[in-house]
C-alpha positions, -999 to 999 in steps of 0.1 A, spaced: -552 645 -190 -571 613 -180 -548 589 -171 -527 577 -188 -535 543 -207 -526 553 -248 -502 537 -268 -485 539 -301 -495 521 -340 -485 499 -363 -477 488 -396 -476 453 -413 -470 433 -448 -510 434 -464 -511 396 -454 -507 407 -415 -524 440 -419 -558 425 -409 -546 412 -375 -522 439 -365 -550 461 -371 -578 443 -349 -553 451 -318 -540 491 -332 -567 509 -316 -563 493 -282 -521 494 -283 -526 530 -298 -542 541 -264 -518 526 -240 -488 536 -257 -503 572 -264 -512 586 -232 -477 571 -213 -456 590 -240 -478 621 -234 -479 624 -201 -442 624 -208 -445 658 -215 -462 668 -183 -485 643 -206 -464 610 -213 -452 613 -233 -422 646 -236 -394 668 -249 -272 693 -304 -258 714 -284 -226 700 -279 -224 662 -276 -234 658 -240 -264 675 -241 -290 647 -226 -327 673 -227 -350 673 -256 -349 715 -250 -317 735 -252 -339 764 -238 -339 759 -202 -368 776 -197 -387 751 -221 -370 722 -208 -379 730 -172 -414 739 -178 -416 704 -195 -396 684 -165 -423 699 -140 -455 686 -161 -468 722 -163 -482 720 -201 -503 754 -193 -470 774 -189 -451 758 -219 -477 763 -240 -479 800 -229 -444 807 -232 -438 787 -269 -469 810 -277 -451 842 -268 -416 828 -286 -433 823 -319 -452 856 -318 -415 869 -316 -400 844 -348 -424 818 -363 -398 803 -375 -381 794 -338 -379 755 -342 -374 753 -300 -408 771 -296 -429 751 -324 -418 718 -308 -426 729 -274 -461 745 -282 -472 710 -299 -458 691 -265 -483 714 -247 -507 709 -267 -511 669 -275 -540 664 -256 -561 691 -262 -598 683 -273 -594 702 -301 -581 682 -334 -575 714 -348 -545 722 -328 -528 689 -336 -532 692 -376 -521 725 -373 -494 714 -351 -483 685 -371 -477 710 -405 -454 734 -386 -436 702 -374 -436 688 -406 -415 723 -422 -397 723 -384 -383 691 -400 -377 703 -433 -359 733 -426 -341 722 -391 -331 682 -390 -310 686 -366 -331 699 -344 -345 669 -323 -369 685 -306 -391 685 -338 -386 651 -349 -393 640 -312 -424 663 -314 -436 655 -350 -434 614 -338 -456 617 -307 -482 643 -326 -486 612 -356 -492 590 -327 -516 613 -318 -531 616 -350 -537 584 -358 -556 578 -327 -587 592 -344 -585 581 -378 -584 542 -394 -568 514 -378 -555 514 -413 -538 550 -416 -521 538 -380 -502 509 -397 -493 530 -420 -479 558 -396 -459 531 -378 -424 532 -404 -424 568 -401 -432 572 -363 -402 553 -357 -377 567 -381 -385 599 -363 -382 582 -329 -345 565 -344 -337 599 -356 -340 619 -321 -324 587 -307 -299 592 -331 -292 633 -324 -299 630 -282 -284 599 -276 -281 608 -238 -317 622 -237 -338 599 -216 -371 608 -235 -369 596 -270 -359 561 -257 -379 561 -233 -401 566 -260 -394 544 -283 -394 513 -257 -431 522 -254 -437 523 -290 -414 487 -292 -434 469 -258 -467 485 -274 -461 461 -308 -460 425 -310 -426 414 -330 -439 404 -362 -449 442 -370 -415 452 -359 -418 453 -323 -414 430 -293 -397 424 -257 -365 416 -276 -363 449 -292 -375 473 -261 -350 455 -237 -321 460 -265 -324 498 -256 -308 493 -224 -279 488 -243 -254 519 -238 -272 537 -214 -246 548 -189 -267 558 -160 -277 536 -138 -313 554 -127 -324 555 -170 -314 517 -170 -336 510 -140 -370 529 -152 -360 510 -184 -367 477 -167 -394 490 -144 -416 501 -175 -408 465 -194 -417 448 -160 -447 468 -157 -457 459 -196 -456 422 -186 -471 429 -153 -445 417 -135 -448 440 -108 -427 429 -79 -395 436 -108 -413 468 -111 -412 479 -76 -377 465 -72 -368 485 -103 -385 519 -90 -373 516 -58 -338 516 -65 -338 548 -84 -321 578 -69 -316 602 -99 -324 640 -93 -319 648 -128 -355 665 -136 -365 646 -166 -355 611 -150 -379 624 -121 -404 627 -145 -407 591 -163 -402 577 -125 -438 596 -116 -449 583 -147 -441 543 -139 -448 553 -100 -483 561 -113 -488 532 -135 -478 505 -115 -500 522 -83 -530 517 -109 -522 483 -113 -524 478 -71 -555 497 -70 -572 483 -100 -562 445 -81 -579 455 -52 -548 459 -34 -560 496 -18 -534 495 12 -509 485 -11 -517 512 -36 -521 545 -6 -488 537 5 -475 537 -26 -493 567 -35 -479 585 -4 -444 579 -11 -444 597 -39 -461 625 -23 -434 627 -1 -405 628 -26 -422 648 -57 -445 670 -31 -452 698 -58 -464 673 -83 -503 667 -86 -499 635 -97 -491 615 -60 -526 631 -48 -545 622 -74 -531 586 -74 -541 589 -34 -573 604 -41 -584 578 -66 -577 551 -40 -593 564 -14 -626 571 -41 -619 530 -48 -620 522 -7 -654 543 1 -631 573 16 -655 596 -2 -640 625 23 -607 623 22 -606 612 -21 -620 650 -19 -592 663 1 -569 643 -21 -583 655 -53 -581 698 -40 -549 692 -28 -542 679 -66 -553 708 -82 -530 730 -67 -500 711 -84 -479 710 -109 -492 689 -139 -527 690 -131 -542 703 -156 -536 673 -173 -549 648 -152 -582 654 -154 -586 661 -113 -621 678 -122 -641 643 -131 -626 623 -106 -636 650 -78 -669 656 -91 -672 615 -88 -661 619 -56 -682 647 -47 -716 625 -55 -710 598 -42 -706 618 -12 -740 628 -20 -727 665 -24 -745 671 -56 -741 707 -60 -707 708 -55 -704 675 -80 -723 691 -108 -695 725 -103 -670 699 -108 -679 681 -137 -689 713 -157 -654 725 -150 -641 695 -164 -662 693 -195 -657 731 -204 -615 722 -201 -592 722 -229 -581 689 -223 -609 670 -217 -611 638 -231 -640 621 -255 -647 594 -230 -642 615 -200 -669 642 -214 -694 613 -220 -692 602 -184 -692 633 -169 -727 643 -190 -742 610 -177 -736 620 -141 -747 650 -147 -776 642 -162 -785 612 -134 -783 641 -108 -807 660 -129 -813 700 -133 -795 725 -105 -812 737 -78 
């Protein structure tokens, strides 16, 4: 997926409905793509009381920890050729499947969710799943429609709260949704720091005030916050790559490459099977002239868990002509455009390039 920088919607009284939605299509895109790359892409996914996963399926639930959207997808695929009706597997196969170019897969997504709901609302993997796919939704349709998602996106979100209330993932969620809204559409600072609240470990509480630091851009509470996580509990390990991620953007993005590479590095070091610390590196060293060694980064990338959703392809075809390797670049950003999860914008770009290097050969 490109990176991520999409956020949820809103909804307001018809005499605030005019400036909420001025600012829905911009919050909408930074809420969005956090809380999918929580699935691998995000965003992210009652047994007995304690249960603290999205997935009672360990296979599911593991697949989704790792970022590997490819293989959940695959397997919820094979479930629900065995029953339709497995409520696990239909929740799973829309997680997999949020960013895929093709709007087709989210409305038909977003119906089974909708009878997912209706037939199983205990199960809070469809609720969680049905929220973020509305999100989704509303992403391409009227700044209008999203205000009037925004009640039911966060009943959903309250309800998984409500059935996982040890699951990091819906509130992790629903902060997002809460720092992504300004208070007078219902959400706000106030209401995103009120999550905290309960939250016995002390790893959730601190990406909990990383990712509101990082909203405000306070980033030395950020780093503070992210450094003094130790958790090994997979799906903790996957919202700290996310904020990892984010606030290395915000380095790179203020010209603060050193800054940003050893950041990147780090989390190389600790998560070495995830794609994501490369890619960071690799779109550094693109930023510092490293042409090289952002190629090295980006191959070493796509060899990783959760890359297929990071877009690798672009970023190393950039790479790769700027380099002045033009061959090689054009390989690259065919690859990416002929993806599944290749993104409007990203498909755009890439044709430019392509089409500013001119024909093959």
């Amino acid at each position: 997926m490109s990176d991520p920088t999409r956020n949820s919607v809103r909804r307001a009284t018809r005499s605030q409905a005019v400036l909420a939605a001025s600012a829905a299509s911009g919050a909408s895109r930074r809420a969005v793509g956090m809380m999918a790359l929580l699935i691998g892409a995000l965003g992210v996914w009652m047994a007995p009381p304690a249960q603290a996963a999205i997935f009672k399926d360990a296979a599911l639930q593991s697949l989704l920890d790792e970022g590997q959207a490819d293989e959940l997808e695959k397997l919820a695929s094979q479930r629900l050729k065995a029953q339709a009706d497995d409520p696990q597997a239909t929740a799973a196969l829309a997680l997999s499947q949020l960013d895929l170019a093709d709007g087709n897969a989210l409305k038909q997504n977003i119906q089974r969710l909708e009878q997912c709901v209706e037939r199983h609302p205990q199960e809070a993997a469809c609720s969680y799943s049905l929220a973020l796919a509305l999100v989704m939704q509303v992403r391409s349709g009227s700044k209008f429609k999203a205000l009037g998602a925004l009640g039911r996106v966060s009943d959903l979100m309250q309800k998984t709260m409500t059935l996982l209330p040890d699951a990091p993932e819906p509130r992790s969620a629903m902060q997002q949704y809460y720092l992504a809204l300004p208070s007078f559409i219902g959400g706000g600072e106030s209401k995103a720091r009120a999550l905290e609240q309960g939250v016995q470990d002390a790893d959730q509480r601190h990406l909990l005030r990383a990712r509101a630091a990082l909203s405000k851009k306070d980033l030395a509470t950020a780093e503070r916050e992210l450094r003094a996580v130790r958790t090994r509990r997979p799906e903790l390990l996957l919202e700290l790559r996310v904020s990892w991620n984010e606030l290395g953007r915000h380095w790179m993005h203020d010209g603060q490459h050193a800054k940003a590479q050893a950041w990147y590095e780090e989390l190389i070091k600790s998560q070495p099977q995830q794609a994501v610390g490369w890619y960071g590196l690799g779109r550094v060293l693109d930023a510092m002239g490293q042409y090289d060694r952002a190629v090295t980064a980006f191959e070493r990338a796509r060899e990783l868990h959760g890359a297929e959703q990071l877009g690798i392809d672009q970023r190393l075809g950039n790479a790769l002509q700027a380099k002045g390797d033009k061959p090689a670049a054009r390989a690259a950003l065919e690859r990416y455009i002929a993806g599944r999860r290749a993104s409007a914008s990203g498909i755009e770009e890439s044709k430019r390039r392509l089409s500013e290097m001119g024909a093959a050969g």
